[in-house]
C-alpha positions as CSV (number, residue, x, y, z in Angstrom):
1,X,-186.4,-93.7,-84.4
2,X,-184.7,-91.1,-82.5
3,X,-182.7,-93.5,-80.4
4,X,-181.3,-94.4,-84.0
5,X,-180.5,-90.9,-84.9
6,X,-178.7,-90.6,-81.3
7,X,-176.5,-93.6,-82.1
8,X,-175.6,-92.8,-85.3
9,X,-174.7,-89.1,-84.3
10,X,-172.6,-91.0,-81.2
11,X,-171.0,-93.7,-83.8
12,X,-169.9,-90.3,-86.3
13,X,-168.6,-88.6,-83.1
14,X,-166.5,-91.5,-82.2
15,X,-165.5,-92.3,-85.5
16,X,-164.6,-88.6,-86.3
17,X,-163.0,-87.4,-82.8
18,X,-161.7,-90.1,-80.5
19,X,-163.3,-91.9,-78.1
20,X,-162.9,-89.5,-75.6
21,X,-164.8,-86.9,-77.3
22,X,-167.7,-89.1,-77.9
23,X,-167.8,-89.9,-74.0
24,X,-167.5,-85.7,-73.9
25,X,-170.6,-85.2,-76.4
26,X,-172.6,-87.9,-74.2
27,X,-171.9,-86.4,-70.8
28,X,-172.3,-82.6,-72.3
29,X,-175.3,-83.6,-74.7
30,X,-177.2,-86.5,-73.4
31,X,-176.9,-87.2,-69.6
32,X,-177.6,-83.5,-69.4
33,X,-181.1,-84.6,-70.6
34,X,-181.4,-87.3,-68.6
35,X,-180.5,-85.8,-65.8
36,X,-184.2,-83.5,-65.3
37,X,-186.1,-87.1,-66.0
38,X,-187.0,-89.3,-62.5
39,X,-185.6,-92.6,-62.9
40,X,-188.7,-94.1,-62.1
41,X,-189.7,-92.9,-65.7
42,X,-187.5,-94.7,-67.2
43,X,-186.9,-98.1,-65.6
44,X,-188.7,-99.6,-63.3
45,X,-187.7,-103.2,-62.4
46,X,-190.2,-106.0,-61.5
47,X,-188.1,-107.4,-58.5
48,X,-185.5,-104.7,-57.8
49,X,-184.2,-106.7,-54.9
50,X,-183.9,-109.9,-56.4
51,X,-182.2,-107.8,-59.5
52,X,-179.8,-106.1,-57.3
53,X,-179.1,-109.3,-55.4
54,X,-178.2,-111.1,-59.2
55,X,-176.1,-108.1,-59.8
56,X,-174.2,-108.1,-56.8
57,X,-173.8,-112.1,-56.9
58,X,-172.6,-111.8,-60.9
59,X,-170.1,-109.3,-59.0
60,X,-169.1,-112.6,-56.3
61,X,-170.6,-110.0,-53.3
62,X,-173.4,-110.8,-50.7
63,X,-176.7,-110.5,-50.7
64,X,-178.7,-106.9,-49.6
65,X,-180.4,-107.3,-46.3
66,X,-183.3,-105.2,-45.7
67,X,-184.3,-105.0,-42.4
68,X,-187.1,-103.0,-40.9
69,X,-186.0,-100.5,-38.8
70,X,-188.9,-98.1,-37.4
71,X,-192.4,-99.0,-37.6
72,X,-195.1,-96.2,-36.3
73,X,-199.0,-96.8,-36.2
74,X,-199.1,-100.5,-37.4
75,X,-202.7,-101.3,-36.5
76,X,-204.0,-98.6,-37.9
77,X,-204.6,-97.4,-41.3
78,X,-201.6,-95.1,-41.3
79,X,-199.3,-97.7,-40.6
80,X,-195.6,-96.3,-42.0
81,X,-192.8,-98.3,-41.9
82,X,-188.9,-97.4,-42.6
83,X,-187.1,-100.5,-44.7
84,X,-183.1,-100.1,-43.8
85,X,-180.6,-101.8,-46.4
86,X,-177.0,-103.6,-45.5
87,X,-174.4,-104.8,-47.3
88,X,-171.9,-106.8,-45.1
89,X,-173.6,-105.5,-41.9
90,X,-172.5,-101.7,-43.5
91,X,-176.0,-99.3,-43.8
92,X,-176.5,-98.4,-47.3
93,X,-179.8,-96.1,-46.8
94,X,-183.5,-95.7,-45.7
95,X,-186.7,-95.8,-47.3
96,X,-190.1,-95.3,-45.8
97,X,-193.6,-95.9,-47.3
98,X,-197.3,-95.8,-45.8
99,X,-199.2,-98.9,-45.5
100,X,-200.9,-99.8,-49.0
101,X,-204.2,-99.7,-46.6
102,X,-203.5,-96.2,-47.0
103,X,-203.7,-95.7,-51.0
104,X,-206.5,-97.7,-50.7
105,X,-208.0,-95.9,-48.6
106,X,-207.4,-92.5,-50.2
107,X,-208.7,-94.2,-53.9
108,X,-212.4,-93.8,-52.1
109,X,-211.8,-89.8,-52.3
């Protein structure tokens, strides 16, 4: 219900002032919201690779490569690895996670 009240008062801002203003009122009013919120609130995909891969190939670019760039501890339970992505052999960014060993482990405590 309140998403229908937010595009109704978007649709009279438009309508009223220009769609300039109604970008305006969304950037002053509503991504100022959004902005405190984690993203992982709000969407989270199944497959985020394989979605970002179909976006990228509706967009006629390659695929993302992950590649595993620094591993520390793997035979133990506090394995961590670091996941690099590439684009056309350019580094994107890094992202690093503990084994799921790990969470399992800490679930007994």
């Amino acid at each position: 219900m309140i998403l229908k009240a937010y595009y109704a008062l978007i649709g009279a801002v438009l309508e009223s002032s220009g769609l300039e203003r109604a970008a305006l009122f969304v950037r002053d009013f509503v991504v100022v919201k959004l902005n405190s919120l984690e993203l992982n609130s709000l969407w989270i995909p199944e497959d985020p690779l394989n979605y970002l891969n179909s976006l990228l190939e509706k967009d006629g670019r390659n695929k993302i490569e992950p590649r595993l760039i620094h591993q520390c501890g793997m035979n133990t339970m506090w394995a961590s690895y670091r996941v690099g992505m590439y684009l056309d052999k350019k580094y994107l960014g890094a992202g690093k996670k503990p084994s799921q060993i790990f969470f399992n482990f800490l679930l007994f405590f």
